[in-house]
C-alpha positions as CSV (number, residue, x, y, z in Angstrom):
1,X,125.6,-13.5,3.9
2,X,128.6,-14.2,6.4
3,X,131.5,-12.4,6.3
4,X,134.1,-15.0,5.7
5,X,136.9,-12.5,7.8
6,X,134.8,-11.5,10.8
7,X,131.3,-13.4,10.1
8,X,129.3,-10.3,11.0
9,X,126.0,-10.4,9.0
10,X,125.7,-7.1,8.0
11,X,127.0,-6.4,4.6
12,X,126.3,-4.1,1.5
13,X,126.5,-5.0,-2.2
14,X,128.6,-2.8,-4.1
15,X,128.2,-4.2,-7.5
16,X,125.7,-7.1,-8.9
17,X,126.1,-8.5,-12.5
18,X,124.5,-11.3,-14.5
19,X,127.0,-14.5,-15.9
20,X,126.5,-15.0,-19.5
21,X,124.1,-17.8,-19.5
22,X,122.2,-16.0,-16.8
23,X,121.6,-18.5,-14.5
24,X,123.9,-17.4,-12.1
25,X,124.4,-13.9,-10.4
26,X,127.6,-12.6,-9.3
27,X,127.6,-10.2,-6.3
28,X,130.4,-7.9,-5.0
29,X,130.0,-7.3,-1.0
30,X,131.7,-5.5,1.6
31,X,131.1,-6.0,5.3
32,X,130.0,-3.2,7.5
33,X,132.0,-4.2,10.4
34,X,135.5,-4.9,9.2
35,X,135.6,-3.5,5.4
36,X,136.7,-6.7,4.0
37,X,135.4,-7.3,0.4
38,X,134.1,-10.7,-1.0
39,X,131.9,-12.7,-3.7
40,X,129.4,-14.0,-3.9
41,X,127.4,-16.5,-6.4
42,X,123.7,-16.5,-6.6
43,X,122.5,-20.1,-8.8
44,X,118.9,-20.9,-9.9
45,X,117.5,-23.9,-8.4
46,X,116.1,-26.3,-10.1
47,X,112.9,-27.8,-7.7
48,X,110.8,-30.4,-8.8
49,X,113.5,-31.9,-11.5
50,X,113.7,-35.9,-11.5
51,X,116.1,-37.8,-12.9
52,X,114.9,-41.5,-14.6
53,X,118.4,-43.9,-14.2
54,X,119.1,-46.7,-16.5
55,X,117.3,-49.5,-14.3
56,X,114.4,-47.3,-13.7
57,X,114.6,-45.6,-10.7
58,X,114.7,-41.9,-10.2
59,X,116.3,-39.4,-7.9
60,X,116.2,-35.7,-7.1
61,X,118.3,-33.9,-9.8
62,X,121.5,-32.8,-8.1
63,X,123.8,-30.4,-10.0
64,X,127.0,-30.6,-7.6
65,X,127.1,-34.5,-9.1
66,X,126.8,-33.6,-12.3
67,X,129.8,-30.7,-12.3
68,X,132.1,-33.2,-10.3
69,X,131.5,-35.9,-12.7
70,X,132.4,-32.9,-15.5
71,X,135.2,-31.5,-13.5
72,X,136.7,-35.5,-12.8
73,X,136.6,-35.9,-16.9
74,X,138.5,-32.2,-17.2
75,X,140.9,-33.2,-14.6
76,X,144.2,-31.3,-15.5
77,X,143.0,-30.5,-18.8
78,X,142.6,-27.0,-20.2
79,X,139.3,-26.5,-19.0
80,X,138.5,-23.7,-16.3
81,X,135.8,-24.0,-13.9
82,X,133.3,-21.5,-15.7
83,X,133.9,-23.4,-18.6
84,X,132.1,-26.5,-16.8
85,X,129.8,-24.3,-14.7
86,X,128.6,-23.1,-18.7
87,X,128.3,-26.7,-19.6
88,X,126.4,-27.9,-17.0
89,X,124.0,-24.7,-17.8
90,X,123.3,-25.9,-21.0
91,X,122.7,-29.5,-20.6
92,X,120.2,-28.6,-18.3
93,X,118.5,-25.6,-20.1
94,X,118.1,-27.9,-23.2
95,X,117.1,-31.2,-21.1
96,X,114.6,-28.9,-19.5
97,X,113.4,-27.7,-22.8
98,X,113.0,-31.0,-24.2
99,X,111.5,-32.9,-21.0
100,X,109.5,-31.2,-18.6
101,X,110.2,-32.7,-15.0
102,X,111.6,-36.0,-15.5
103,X,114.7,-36.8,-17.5
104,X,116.4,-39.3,-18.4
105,X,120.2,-39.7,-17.3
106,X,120.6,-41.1,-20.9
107,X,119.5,-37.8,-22.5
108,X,121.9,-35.8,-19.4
109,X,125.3,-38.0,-19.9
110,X,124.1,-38.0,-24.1
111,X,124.2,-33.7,-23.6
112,X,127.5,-33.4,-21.9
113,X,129.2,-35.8,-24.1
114,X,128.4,-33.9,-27.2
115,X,129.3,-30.2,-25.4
116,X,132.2,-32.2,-24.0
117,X,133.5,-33.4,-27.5
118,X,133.7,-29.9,-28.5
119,X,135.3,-28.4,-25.9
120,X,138.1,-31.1,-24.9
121,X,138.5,-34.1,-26.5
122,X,140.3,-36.1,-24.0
123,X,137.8,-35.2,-21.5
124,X,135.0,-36.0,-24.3
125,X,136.8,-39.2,-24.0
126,X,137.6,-40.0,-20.2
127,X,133.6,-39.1,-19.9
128,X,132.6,-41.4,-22.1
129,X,134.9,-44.5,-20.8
130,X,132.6,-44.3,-17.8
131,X,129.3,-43.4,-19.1
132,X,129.7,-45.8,-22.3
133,X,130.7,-48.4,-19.5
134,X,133.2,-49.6,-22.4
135,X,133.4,-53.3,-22.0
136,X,137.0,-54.3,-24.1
137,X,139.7,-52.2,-25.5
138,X,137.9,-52.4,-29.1
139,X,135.0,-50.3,-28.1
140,X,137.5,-47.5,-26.9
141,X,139.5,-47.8,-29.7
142,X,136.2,-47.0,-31.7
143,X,135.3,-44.2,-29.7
144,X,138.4,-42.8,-30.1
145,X,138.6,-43.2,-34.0
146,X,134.9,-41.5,-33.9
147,X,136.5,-38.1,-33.1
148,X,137.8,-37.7,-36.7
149,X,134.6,-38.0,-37.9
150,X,132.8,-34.8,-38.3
151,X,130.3,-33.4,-35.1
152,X,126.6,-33.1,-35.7
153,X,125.5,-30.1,-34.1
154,X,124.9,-29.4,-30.2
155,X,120.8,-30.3,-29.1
């Protein structure tokens, strides 16, 4: 790692721990040159994970797009960061569960909708508008009435 204050390269880790979901691995630094203390995040890499779009074609799985396409539905709404990061997690632990190397987007955007209906509503429903691809006011309208309705539980 690069010290963000001087950029040495030499550092120490002073304290390592494990996020909840353990995918991720938080590490406490401090550079040998100037002292200054920092974080950093260790994340599992998913190789090899295809993802089958709607016409047929498929791309490299690419977890930044999925977290800004979380974060843009949880846009000034009660929802913090780790929150998402957690999300993200589980879509992808269960998609990876279920299919082995190539999933479809379907079964990804289906997985954060549900997790997303449970955790914040209005994002549950700004996330839906585009993944639905709601084509008249009706089928929003529906969507929206749908929330009263009990949840079946999270896949």
């Amino acid at each position: 790692m690069r010290c963000p204050k001087c950029t040495s390269v030499e550092d120490k880790v002073i304290d390592s721990r494990i996020s909840k979901e353990g995918s991720t691995i938080r590490r406490r630094r401090e550079c040998l040159e100037c002292s200054h203390r920092y974080s950093t995040t260790e994340i599992l890499v998913r190789d090899g994970v295809v993802v089958i779009k709607r016409d047929g074609r498929s791309e490299d799985f690419d977890r930044e797009k999925l977290v800004r396409a979380v974060r843009a539905a949880c846009h000034k709404r009660p929802v913090d960061i780790e929150q998402i990061a957690m999300l993200v997690e589980d879509v992808m632990d269960a998609m990876e569960a279920q299919f082995e190397t190539e999933i479809p987007s379907r079964a990804i955007g289906e997985g954060v909708m549900q997790r997303l209906r449970n955790l914040d509503q209005v994002a549950y429903v700004r996330f839906a508008s585009v993944y639905k691809e709601f084509r008249d006011v009706a089928e929003f309208v529906d969507e929206i009435s749908s929330l009263a309705k009990p949840l079946s539980p999270a896949v």
